[in-house]
Every structure is written in C-alpha cells, then in structure tokens.
C-alpha positions in Angstrom: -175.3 -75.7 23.8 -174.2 -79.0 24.7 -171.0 -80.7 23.5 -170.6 -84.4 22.3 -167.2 -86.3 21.1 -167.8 -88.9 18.9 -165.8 -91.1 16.3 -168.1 -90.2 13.1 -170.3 -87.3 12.7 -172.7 -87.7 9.8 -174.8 -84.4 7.9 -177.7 -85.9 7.5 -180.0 -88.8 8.1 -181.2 -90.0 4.2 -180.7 -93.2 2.8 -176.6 -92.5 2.8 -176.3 -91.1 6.2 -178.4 -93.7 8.0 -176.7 -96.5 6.3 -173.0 -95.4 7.2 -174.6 -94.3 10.6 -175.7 -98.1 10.9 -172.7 -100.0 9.7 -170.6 -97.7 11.6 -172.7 -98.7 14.8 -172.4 -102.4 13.8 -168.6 -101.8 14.4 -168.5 -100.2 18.0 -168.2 -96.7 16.5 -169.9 -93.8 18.4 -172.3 -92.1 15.9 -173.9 -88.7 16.3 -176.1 -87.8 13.0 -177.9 -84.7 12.5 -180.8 -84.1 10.6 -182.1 -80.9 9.9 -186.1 -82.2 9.1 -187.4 -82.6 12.5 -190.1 -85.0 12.6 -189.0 -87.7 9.3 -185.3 -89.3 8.6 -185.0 -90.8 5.3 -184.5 -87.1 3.3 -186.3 -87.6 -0.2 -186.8 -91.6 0.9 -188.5 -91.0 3.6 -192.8 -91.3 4.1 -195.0 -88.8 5.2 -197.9 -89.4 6.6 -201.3 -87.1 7.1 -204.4 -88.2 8.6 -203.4 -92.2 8.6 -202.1 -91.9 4.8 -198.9 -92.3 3.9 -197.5 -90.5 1.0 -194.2 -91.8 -0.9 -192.2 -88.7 -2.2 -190.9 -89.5 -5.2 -191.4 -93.5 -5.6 -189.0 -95.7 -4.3 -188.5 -99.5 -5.8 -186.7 -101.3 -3.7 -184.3 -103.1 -6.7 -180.7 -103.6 -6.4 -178.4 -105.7 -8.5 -176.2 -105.6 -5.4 -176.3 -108.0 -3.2 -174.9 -106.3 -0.4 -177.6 -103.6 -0.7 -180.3 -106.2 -1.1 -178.7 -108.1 2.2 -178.9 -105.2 3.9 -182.4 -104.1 3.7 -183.0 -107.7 4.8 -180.9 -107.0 7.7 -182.2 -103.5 8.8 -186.2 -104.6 7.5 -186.3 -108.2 7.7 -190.3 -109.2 7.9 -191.9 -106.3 6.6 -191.3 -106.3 2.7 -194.2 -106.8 0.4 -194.1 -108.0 -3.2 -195.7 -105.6 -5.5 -196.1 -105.7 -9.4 -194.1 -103.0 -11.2 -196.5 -101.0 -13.5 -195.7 -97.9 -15.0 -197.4 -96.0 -18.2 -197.4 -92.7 -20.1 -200.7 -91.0 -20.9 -200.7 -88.9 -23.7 -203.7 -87.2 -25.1 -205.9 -90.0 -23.4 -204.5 -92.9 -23.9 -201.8 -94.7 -22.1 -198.5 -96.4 -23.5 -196.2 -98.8 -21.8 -193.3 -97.5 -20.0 -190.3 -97.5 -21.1 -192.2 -97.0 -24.7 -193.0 -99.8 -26.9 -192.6 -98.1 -30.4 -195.4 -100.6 -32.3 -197.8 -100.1 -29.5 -197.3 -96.3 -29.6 -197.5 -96.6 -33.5 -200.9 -98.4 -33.0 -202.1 -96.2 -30.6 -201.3 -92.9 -32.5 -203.7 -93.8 -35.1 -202.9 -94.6 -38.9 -202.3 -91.1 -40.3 -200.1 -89.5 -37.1 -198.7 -93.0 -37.4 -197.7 -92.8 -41.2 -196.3 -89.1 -40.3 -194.3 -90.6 -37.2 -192.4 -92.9 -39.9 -192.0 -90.9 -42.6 -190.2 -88.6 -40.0 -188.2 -91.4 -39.1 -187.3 -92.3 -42.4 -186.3 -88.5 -42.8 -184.2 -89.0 -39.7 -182.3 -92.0 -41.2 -181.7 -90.9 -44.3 -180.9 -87.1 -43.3 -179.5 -87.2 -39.6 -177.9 -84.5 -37.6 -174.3 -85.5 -37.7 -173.1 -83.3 -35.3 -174.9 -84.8 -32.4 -174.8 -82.3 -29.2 -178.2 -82.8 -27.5 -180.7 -85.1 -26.1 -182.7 -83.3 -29.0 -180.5 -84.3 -31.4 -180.3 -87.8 -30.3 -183.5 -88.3 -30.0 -185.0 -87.0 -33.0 -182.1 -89.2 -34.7 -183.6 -92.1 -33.2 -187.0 -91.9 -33.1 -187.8 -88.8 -35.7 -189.1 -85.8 -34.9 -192.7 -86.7 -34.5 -192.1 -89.0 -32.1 -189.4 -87.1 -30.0 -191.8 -84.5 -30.3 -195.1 -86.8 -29.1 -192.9 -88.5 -26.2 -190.1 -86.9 -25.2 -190.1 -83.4 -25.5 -193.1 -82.4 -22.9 -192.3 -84.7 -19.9 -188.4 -84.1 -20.3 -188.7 -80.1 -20.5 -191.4 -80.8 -17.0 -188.8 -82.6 -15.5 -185.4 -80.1 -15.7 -186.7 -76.9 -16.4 -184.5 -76.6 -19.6 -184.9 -76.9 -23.1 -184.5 -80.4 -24.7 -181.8 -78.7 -27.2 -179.8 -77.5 -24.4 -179.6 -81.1 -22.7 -176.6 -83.7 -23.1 -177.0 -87.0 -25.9 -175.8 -88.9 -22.9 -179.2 -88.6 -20.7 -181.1 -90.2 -23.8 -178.1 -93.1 -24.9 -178.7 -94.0 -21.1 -182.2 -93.8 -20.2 -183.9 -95.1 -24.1 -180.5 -97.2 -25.0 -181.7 -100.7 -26.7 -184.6 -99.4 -28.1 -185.2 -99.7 -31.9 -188.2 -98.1 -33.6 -187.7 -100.1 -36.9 -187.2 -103.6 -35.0 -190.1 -102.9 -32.9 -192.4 -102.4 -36.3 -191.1 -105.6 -37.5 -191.5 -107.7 -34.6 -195.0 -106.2 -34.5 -195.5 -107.3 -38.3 -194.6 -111.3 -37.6 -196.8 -110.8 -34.4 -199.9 -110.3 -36.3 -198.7 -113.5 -39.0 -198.1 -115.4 -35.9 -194.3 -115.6 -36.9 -193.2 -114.0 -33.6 -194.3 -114.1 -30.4 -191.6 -112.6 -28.6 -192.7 -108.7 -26.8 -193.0 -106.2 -29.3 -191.1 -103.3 -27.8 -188.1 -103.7 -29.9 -185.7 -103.5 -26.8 -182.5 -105.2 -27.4 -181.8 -104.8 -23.4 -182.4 -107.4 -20.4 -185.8 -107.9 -19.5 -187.4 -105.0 -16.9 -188.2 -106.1 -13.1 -192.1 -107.2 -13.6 -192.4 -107.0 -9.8 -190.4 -105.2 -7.2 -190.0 -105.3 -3.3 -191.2 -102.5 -1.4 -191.7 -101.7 2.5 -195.6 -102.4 3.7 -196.1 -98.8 4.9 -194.0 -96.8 2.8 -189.5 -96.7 2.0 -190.0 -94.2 5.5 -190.4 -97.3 7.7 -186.5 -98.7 6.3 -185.2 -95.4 7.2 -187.3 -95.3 11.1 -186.1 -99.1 11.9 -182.4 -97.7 10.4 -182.7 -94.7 13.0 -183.8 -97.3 15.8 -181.6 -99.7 15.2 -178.7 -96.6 15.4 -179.7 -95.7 18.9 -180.0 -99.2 20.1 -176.9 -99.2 19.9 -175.5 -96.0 21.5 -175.6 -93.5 19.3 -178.0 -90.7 18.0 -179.9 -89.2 15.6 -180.3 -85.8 16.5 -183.6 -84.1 14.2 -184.4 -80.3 13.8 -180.6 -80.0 13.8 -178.9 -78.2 10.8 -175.6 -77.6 9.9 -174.2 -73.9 11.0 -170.4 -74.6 10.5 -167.9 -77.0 9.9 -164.3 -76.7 11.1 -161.0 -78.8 11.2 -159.3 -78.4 14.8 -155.9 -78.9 13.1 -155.1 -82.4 14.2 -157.2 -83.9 11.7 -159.9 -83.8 13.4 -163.6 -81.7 13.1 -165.6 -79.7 15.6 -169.2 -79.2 14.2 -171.9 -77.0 15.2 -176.2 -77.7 14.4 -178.8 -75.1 15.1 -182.0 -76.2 16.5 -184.6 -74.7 18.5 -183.7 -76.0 22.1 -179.9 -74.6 21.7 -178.1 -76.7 19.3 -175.2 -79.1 19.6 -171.4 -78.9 19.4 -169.9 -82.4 17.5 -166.6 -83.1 18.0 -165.0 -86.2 15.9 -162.3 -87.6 14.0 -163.9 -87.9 10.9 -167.3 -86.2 9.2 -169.5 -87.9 6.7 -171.4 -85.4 4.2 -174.5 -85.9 2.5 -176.0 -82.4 2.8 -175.8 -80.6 -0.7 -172.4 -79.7 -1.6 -173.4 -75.5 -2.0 -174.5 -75.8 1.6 -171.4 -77.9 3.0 -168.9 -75.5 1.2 -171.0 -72.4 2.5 -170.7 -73.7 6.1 -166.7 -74.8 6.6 -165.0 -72.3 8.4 -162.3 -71.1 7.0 -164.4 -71.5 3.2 -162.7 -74.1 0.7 -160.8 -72.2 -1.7 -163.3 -73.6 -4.3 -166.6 -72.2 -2.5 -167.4 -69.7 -5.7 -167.5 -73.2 -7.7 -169.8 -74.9 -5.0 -172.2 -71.3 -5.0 -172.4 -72.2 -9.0 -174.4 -75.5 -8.5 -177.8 -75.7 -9.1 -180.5 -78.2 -8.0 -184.1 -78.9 -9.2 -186.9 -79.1 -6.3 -190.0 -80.5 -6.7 -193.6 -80.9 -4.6 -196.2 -83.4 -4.5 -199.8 -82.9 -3.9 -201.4 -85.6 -2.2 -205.1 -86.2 -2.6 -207.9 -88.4 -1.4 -210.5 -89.2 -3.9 -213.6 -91.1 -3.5 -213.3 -94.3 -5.9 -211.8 -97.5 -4.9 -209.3 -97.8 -7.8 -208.4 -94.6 -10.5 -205.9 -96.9 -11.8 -203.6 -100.0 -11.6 -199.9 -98.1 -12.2 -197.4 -97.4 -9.8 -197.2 -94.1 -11.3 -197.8 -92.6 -15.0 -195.8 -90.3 -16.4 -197.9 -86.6 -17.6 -196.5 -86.1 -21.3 -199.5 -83.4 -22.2 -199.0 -79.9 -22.5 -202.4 -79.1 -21.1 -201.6 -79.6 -17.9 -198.4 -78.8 -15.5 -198.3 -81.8 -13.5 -195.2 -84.5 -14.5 -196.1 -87.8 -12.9 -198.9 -89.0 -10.9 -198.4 -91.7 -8.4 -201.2 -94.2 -7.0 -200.4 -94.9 -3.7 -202.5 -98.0 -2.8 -200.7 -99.7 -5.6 -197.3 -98.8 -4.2 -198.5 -100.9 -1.3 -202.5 -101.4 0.2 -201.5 -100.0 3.7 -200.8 -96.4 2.4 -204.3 -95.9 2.2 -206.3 -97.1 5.1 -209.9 -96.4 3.7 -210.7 -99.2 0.9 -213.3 -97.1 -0.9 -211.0 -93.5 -0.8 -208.4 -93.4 -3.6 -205.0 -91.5 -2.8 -203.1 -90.5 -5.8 -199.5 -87.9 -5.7 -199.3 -85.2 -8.3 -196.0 -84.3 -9.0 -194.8 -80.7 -9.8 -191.3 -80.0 -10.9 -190.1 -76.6 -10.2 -187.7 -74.2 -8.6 -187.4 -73.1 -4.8 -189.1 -70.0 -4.9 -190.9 -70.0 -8.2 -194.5 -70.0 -9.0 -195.0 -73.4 -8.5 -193.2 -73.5 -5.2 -194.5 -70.3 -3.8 -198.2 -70.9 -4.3 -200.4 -71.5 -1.0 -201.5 -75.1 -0.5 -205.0 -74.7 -1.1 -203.7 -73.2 -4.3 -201.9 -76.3 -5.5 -205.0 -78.4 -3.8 -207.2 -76.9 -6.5 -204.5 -76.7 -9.3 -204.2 -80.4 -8.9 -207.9 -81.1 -8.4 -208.5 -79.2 -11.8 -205.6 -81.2 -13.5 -206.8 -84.4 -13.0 -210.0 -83.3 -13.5 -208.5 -82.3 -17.2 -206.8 -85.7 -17.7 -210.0 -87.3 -17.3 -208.7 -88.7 -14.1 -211.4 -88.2 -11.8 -214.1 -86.2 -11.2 -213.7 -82.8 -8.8 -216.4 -83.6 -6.9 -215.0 -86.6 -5.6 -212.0 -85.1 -3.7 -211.9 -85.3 -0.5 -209.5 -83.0 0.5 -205.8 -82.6 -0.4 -202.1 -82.0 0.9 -199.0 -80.3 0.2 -195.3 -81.9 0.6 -192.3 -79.9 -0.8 -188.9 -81.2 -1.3 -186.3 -79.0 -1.9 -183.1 -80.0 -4.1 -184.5 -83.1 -4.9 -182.7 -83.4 -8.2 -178.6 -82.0 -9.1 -178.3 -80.1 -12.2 -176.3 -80.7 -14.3 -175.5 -77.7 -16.6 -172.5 -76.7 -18.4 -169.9 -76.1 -16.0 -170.9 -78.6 -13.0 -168.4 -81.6 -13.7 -165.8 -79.1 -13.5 -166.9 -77.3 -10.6 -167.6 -80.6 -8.8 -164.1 -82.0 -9.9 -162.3 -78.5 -8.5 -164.2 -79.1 -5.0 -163.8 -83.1 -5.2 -159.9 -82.3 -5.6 -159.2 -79.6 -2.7 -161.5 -81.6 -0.3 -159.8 -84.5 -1.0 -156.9 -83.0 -1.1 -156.8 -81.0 2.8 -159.4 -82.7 4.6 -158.7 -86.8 4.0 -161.0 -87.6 7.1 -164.1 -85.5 5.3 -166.1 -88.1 3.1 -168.5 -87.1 0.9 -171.5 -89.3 0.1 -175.2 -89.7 -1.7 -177.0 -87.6 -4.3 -176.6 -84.5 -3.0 -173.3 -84.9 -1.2 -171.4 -85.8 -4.4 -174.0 -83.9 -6.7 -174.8 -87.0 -8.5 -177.8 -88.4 -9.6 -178.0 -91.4 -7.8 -180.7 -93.6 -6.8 -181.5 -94.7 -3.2 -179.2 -98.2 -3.7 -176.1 -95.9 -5.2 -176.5 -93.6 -2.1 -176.2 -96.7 0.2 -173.0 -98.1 -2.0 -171.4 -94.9 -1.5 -172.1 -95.2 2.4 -170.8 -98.5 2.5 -167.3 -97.6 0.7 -166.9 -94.6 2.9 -167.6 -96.9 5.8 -164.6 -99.5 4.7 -162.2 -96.8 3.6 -163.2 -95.0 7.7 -162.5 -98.3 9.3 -159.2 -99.2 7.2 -158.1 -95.6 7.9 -157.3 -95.1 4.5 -159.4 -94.8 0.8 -159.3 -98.6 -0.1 -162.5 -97.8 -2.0 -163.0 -94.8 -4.6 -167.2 -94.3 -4.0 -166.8 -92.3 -7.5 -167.3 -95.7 -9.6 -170.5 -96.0 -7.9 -173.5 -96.1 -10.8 -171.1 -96.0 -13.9 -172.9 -98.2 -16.0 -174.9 -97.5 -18.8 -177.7 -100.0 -18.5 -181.4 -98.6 -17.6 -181.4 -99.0 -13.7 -184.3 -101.3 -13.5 -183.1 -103.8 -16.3 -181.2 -107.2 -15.0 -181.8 -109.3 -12.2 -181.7 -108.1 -8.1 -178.4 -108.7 -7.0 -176.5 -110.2 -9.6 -173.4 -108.2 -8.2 -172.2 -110.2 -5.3 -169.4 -107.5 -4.4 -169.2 -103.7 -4.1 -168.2 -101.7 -6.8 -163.9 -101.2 -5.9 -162.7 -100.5 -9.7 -159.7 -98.3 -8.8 -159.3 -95.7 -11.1 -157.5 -91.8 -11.1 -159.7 -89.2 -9.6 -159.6 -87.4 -13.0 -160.9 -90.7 -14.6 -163.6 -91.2 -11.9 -165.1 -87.5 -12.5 -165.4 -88.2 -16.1 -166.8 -91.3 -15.7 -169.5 -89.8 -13.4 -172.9 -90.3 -14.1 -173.9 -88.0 -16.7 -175.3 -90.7 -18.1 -178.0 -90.7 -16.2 -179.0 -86.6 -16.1 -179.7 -83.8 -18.2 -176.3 -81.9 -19.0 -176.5 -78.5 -20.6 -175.0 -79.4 -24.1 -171.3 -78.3 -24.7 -169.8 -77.3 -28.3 -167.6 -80.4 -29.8 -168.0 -84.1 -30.0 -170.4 -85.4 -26.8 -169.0 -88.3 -25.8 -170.9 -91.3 -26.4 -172.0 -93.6 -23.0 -170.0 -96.9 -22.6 
C-alpha cells in the first residue's frame, strides 16, 4: 500500500472537491484527492458517455450570481462554453405548461369547466384557509387551491422525495413557487386579451428567469476533466477507484487516511482533510467514531437513475427537460440532450432523450435489470405520446446513488449535533458540498463552499463560516449571473447558521407548531 504526505487530502473529486483541489494547487499546496468512481470525476456533475453520446445526469445550468463562481469556470473552461436557450415545461395529461407555472396559461389550458373548478377551489382556499399551516400541502393548497395543488404539485413532488406532500415542510413551497399569484396572473391575463397589458402573464412578482444559460459543449463532465488536469499539471493527484476505508487524527492535528482500491490502496497523510463524501459514510469511517455517529447513521438520502435512450427522430422536442406530472407513468423528468448542447448526440437524425426515475438504493426501481428499465422507459414514453417504440434504438442505464439529502424530521438536529463535535475536536477537518454538509446545494453553492474552506485552510483559521452559503429565499435561476461580486462571509453563530440552513430549498418532514416562514 503505498504512502503519500501531503498538505490537503480531499474525499472526493465532485464539483466541491475538485474546486478546493484546484485553488489549493493554485497556491503551491500539495493535493492528493480520492475518488471512489473510477473512470468519471465530477460525482452527480459529471458526463457519461456510451457509444459517442454523452448523457448529463441530472441537468446542470451553468448560472451563478457569483461572480467568483462565474470567473472561475472562465478560468478552469475558458473557450469551450456554449450559449444555450433555457426551456423547461410540464406535461400533464398531454399538454405542456410553462415552467415555473404560469397560472392563466394553466387556466387556459385546463379547459373551461376544470378551469371554473380550479377557481372556485381557490376562492374556497381564500375564504376558508388552513390556519395552522405545517406542510407544503398546506401551503400550497392555500395558494393555489386544492385543484390546482392537486393538478401540479402533488404528483411530481411525491416522484421526487418519496414522501407524502402532507408530511413535507411549508418552507420547500415559499421557496421554490414564492412570487407567484394565481389571482394576479388571471387579471393580467384579462387586460392581455383588452390589449390593456402587455406585460407576461404568469403573475410572478419575482426577477425575470435566465432565458438562456451557459453550458459546457460536451457535457458539465468536461469542467470537471480540465479541473482534474489542470490539478495534476500542477503536482498533485487525483487518485479514482479509491474509496474511503478510514479516517484518523494522529494526535498533532494532523490526519492519516486510508482508500481501497483494486491495485492495493493508498495511505494519505496530511495536515488537514477536506470532506465531501456523505456525512453517514465519513462518520462510519473515522477511527475512533464521533461520539455523534448514531445521529450521522439517521440520515437519509434519495437516489435516483437515468435511462438514456436513442430514438430515431431528429427532434422529440425543443425543452431542456420537462417535468412528468402524470400518474400514469413512473418517470419524473425527461431530459433532451441535443438541446442541452448539439455535441451530446453525434448522429443528427437519432434523438437521445434521459428518463429520470427517483427512487431508493435497493428498491424496485433501483434493483431492476437494465434491459428492465430499457423497456419500462421505452413503454413510458411510448404512454406520454412521446415517441413511438419502434423507433428506439437501444437504451442505457446510469444510477446515482445519494443524489439528493433528506430532509425528515430530525436531520437539522442530527446535522447540528455532528456539525458541533466535528467542529468542535477536529478544527483542520472541513466539511464541504451537498453531501458533505447534507445540504441541498446546487453545483455553484458546492463550489462557494470549496472556496471558503480554501481561504479559512490558507489563513489557518475559520475567517469564512461556508454555512451562509445558499441562504436566500429567491428561486435559484431568478436575477442576473453574477451580480454578487464577493463571497458569501456574513458571520453569524453556529446555532444561527444551522437554522438558517437551506431548508428552504428541500422537502422537510413537517414538525407540530408554527413552521417558520422563509426570509
């Protein structure tokens, strides 16, 4: 087994651990980064490709109002960005509405009589609410009645967490439908069609959504691969097919670090580790266990697995992806790939399109054989109308395991008991992205937390607390790239940074009492 000493050992080699990896390198650190995937870096960011098509898991926009983030995928990618035009719908019983929803459009769309009975359940809504708001049900239906929470919401949301929609937090649907107003949008729709209006008819009171966004020519895989490159170019290493047996502080501050892999493994020696490997796993491999490791078992993730297929058509559709909100079928999103960027797909007259399954490791879903989930997704689109069976070409399989934290009821306080005693003993242990800090972040939040951990490693102390990353309320994709010239530094107590984390933003199993309402 060989050894290595190095300054910085990073679990890990997604968006988080490449980009402290790289910054770290910038600054004449030695770097040794494991990864336990061995052929792709990038984790749940990173492309795969399968017979010269490249599949995106997930779908990444590359949109940041940080200008640091947005520097710095100029930095790491600087000629191989593409402009693409953002287009996302929901297709519901065969038609499609815009994404986010556009109440007078769905109205329209719903036809006259499910439209009068979507009102009239709103006007119920309004006049009799539930007062003792608890969950994303609740808040929902309070907005939007329950005909339309029931039409819109409901199906795709229950897909997406595997939990009931009444046992969900308020705060997922202030954050994620926030600004939208059912009776403004039937208004503006109204002096529309007397020409007294011309403004969009979505009744948003929010900033207006990104109508294009920047994404890598072959796939976000190719940021993450010149990352890696760019890593060893300067010294240090990515090591893949590693994984993370044990973790150990040698007393002195320091850590001695063990990966598995299949010519023998590696022995890391450093002065300080960098985490992004789910925090269950990291607590279940430190040696001696945190004192906290029965909190860090109780965390939960959600996995999910894309089928890829190749369909014979030039063009199914125009959307980046469209969102599944039917019953009939199992399948949550479906991504077009040659929309995400032309080069994904290298045959012009074969279509590839990435249906999305939500699941559990081990369940159904995730258990089935691949030509199983092949013809389950060939049937499926076949169902939606989508395209014809005979018209696949063939299909393939990704999985990605703990693609998504839970939240449920008791993870802020399991996370904020493991936060506090790692913080507490191990000062040179940093923990960083989704996973790491079981936090819902997107790809830009999981560099921002890198690039805190990276200051607060090179001043030798926590200048930065990476907690106030993605605080805000606002719908991610709303605002303007990079209108936040400096990195989030907001210092605040730790007991004030857990509750400010971004619950916002998930599903949280709904707790008795008042649910605090998002800033």
């Amino acid at each position: 087994m060989q050894t290595i000493d190095v300054d910085v050992a990073i679990i890990g080699a997604g968006p988080a651990g490449l980009t402290a990896g790289y910054l770290l390198s910038k600054k004449g650190k030695r770097v040794a980064i494991i990864e336990k995937d061995a052929t792709y870096v990038g984790g749940i960011s990173r492309t795969v490709e399968h017979e010269g098509y490249r599949f995106d898991i997930g779908g990444h926009r590359f949109f940041s109002k940080s200008q640091q983030v947005v520097d710095l995928w100029n930095e790491i990618l600087p000629d191989d960005f593409i402009q693409r035009p953002r287009m996302s719908r929901i297709y519901y019983e065969g038609k499609y509405y815009s994404y986010p929803l556009r109440a007078f459009e769905a109205l329209y769309n719903l036809g006259l009589f499910r439209s009068a009975a979507c009102m009239a359940s709103y006007l119920q809504a309004k006049l009799f609410p539930v007062k003792d708001v608890k969950s994303f049900e609740d808040w929902t239906t309070n907005q939007f009645g329950r005909k339309l929470y029931s039409i819109f919401f409901k199906t795709y949301t229950e897909k997406v967490w595997g939990m009931p929609c009444d046992e969900m937090s308020a705060d997922w649907a202030a954050q994620r439908i926030k600004g939208l107003s059912l009776w403004g949008a039937v208004m503006d729709g109204l002096k529309r069609s007397l020409g007294l209006h011309r403004a969009p008819n979505d009744g948003q009171a929010v900033k207006t959504l990104l109508e294009t966004f920047r994404y890598p020519r072959l796939g976000p895989g190719m940021m993450w691969e010149a990352a890696r490159d760019k890593i060893e170019a300067a010294g240090s290493r990515v090591y893949m097919g590693h994984a993370l047996e044990s973790l150990s502080s040698d007393g002195r501050g320091g850590w001695r670090m063990t990966a598995g892999s299949a010519d023998g493994g590696l022995v890391v020696t450093s002065r300080d580790v960098i985490s992004s490997a789910p925090m269950r796993e990291l607590a279940a491999r430190m040696d001696p266990k945190p004192k906290t490791d029965i909190q860090a078992a109780r965390l939960k993730y959600r996995d999910f697995l894309t089928v890829a297929l190749k369909i014979r058509s030039e063009e199914l559709f125009p959307d980046n992806w469209i969102y599944i909100h039917d019953s009939k079928v199992q399948v949550g999103r479906i991504q077009n790939f040659r929309s995400w960027s032309p080069e994904m797909v290298p045959q012009s007259d074969v279509a590839c399109v990435g249906l999305e399954y939500f699941c559990f490791e081990g369940d159904g879903l995730w258990s089935a054989s691949d030509d199983e989930l092949v013809a389950l997704a060939t049937r499926e689109m076949a169902i939606l109308g989508l395209c014809d069976p005979a018209d696949v070409l063939g299909g393939v399989v990704v999985r990605q395991e703990k693609a998504y934290p839970v939240y449920d009821d008791a993870y802020a306080d399991n996370v904020a008991a493991i936060r506090h005693e790692l913080e507490e003993e191990f000062p040179s242990l940093h923990l960083v992205g989704r996973n790491g800090m079981h936090r819902y972040n997107n790809q830009d939040h999981a560099m921002m937390t890198a690039m805190l951990t990276v200051e607060n490693i090179l001043a030798g102390k926590r200048v930065y607390d990476i907690w106030c990353v993605n605080e805000d309320a606002e719908y991610h994709e709303a605002g303007d790239e990079g209108v936040q010239e400096t990195l989030p530094a907001r210092a605040v107590t730790r007991d004030q940074a857990v509750a400010l984390a971004s619950v916002r933003e998930v599903p949280q199993r709904a707790r008795s009492g008042k649910v605090r309402k998002a800033a």
